[in-house]
N, C-alpha and C positions, 0 to 999 in steps of 0.2 A: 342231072340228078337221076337217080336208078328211081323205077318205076314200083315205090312203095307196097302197090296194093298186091302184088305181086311177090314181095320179099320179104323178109323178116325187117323191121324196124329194129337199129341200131342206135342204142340207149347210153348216154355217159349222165352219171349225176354226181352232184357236185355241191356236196353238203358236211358240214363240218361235226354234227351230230349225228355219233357213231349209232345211237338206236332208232334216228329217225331212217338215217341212211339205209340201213338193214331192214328196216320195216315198206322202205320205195322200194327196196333190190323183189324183195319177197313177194309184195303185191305184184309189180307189173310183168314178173316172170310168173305169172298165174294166167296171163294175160296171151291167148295165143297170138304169135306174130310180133312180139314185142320182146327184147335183149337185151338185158344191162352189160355190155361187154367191159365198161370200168366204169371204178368211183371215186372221189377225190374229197381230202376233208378241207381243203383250203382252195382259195381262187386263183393262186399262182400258178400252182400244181395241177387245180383243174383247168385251165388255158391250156397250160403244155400238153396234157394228156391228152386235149381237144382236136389240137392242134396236129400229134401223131395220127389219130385214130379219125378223127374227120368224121362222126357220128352222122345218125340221120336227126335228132334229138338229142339236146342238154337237158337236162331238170337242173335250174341254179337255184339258190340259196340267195337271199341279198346280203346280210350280214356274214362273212367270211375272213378269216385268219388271211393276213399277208395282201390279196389283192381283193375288192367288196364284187360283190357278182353284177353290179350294173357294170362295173367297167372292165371285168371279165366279158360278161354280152355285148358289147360295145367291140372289145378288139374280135371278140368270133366273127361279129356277123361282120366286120369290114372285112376282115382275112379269109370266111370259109362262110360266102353267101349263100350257099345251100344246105347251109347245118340251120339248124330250127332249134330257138332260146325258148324253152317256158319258164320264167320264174314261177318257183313253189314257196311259198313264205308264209308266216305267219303275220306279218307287216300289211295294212291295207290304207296307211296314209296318203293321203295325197300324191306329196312330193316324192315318195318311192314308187308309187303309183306310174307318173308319168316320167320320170328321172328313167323306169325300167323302157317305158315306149319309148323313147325317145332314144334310148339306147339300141332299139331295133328289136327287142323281145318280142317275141308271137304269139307270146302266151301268156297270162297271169293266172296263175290259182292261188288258191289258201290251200293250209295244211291239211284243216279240214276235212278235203277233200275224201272221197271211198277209192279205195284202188280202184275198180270195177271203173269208175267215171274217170280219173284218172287216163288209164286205160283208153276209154273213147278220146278223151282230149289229147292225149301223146301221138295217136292213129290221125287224128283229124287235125292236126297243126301240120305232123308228117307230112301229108297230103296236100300242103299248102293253105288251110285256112287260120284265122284267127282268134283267137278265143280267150275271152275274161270270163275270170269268177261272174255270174250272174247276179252273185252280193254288192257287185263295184261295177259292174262292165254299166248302167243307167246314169251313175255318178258320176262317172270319170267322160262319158261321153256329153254329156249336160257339157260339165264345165270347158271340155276343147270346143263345143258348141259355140260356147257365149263367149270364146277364146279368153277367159279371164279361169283359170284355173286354182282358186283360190287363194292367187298372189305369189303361186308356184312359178318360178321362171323354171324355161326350159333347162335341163341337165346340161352338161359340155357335152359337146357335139350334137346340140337340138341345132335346130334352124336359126338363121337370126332377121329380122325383118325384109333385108333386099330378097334375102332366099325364099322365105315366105310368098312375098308377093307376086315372085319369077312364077313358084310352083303354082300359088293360086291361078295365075294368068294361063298357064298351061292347063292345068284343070278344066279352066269354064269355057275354053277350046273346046272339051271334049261332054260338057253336061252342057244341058240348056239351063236358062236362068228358072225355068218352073223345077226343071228335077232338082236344081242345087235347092231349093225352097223346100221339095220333099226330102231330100237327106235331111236339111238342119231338124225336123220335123221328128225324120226317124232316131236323130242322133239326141236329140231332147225326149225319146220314149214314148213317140206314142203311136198306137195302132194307124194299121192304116185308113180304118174308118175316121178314127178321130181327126187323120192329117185330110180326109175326105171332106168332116165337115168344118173344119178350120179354112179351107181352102176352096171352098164350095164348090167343088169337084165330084164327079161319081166314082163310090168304089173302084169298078172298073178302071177307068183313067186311073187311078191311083196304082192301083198293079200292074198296071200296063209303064208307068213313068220307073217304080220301081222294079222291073223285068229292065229297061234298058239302061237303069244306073246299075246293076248290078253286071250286066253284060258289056258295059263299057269298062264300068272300075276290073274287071274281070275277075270278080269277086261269088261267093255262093251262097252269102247271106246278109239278111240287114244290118247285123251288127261291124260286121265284116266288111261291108259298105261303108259306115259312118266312121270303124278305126281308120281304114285306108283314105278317107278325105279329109280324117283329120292329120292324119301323118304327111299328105300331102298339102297340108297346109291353106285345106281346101273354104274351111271356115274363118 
């Protein structure tokens, strides 16, 4: 993968709403270092354009004419694992919620969102992290926590239990049994003082377990920690 911080970010979006469309092109080309080079009003059409053009960044859409954008993000990221999915939607259900993870998306926002943040979040998935709306990313984390998603089964092409339990076994390879205790902890939302005094531990120790779950998951933040153990199927 070309070295991002260094280049222009290459931008494909992929939305069926010709004034939303035109209002994403307008903001993130406001945004130095950032390129809408095409945009597509269906998910058919947007795959194939994806597909030529091999972007650094999608912005999909989930409801979409012809093919739905989770399973648009699905054939990207198996065909072109270094292109980077945000879904952008207005949808914050559940079952679209994790149907979109499970798909391999790297990103959830709402429409909501301000270009300018926008912006950060398109630059900061680029670069390899993860990022949910702040409105869902507590919620959605809770529920892969307590692995009961409220009765959501995984999307096709989620995991299915042998797979699960392979990745878990590989995981706790790699975490000690105290740090997988402070993820579920950070993944149920709560500060590190509080997983401090839940767990009768000093601060310190706490930051110090989360500094080498974050350097093992090779990850660069909490939340970004708890997506990647749950996508590894670590809870």
């Amino acid at each position: 993968m070309q070295n991002i911080s260094e280049s222009t970010i290459r931008i494909v979006i992929v939305e069926d709403h010709e004034f939303t469309r035109i209002g994403l092109k307008m903001g993130l080309e406001q945004v130095q270092g950032l390129s809408v080079i095409a945009e597509s009003e269906d998910g058919r059409d947007g795959l194939k354009t994806v597909m030529e053009l091999k972007p650094d960044v999608v912005l999909m859409d989930i409801e979409l004419p012809h093919m739905d954008g989770i399973e648009a993000t699905r054939r990207i990221r198996k065909e072109l694992p270094d292109t980077r999915v945000i879904m952008l939607t207005s949808h914050s259900s559940d079952q679209e919620i994790f149907a979109a993870l499970s798909a391999g998306a790297n990103g959830y926002c709402l429409k909501n969102i301000s270009s300018a943040q926008l912006g950060t979040v398109v630059r900061s998935v680029a670069e390899g992290a993860v990022w949910l709306d702040p409105g869902i990313a507590n919620r959605v984390l809770c529920a892969y926590a307590s692995d009961k998603p409220n009765g959501a089964a995984p999307a096709n092409g989620g995991s299915n239990t042998s797979t699960r339990t392979r990745t878990r076994e590989r995981s706790n390879t790699r975490l000690s049994p105290r740090e997988i205790e402070v993820l579920r902890l950070v993944a149920q939302g709560l500060s590190n003082q509080k997983i401090a005094d839940q767990l009768e531990l000093g601060l310190e120790t706490v930051k110090t377990h989360m500094r080498h779950i974050m350097e093992k998951l090779t990850v660069s933040d909490r939340t970004e920690a708890a997506v990647k153990a749950m996508r590894e199927g670590l809870f």
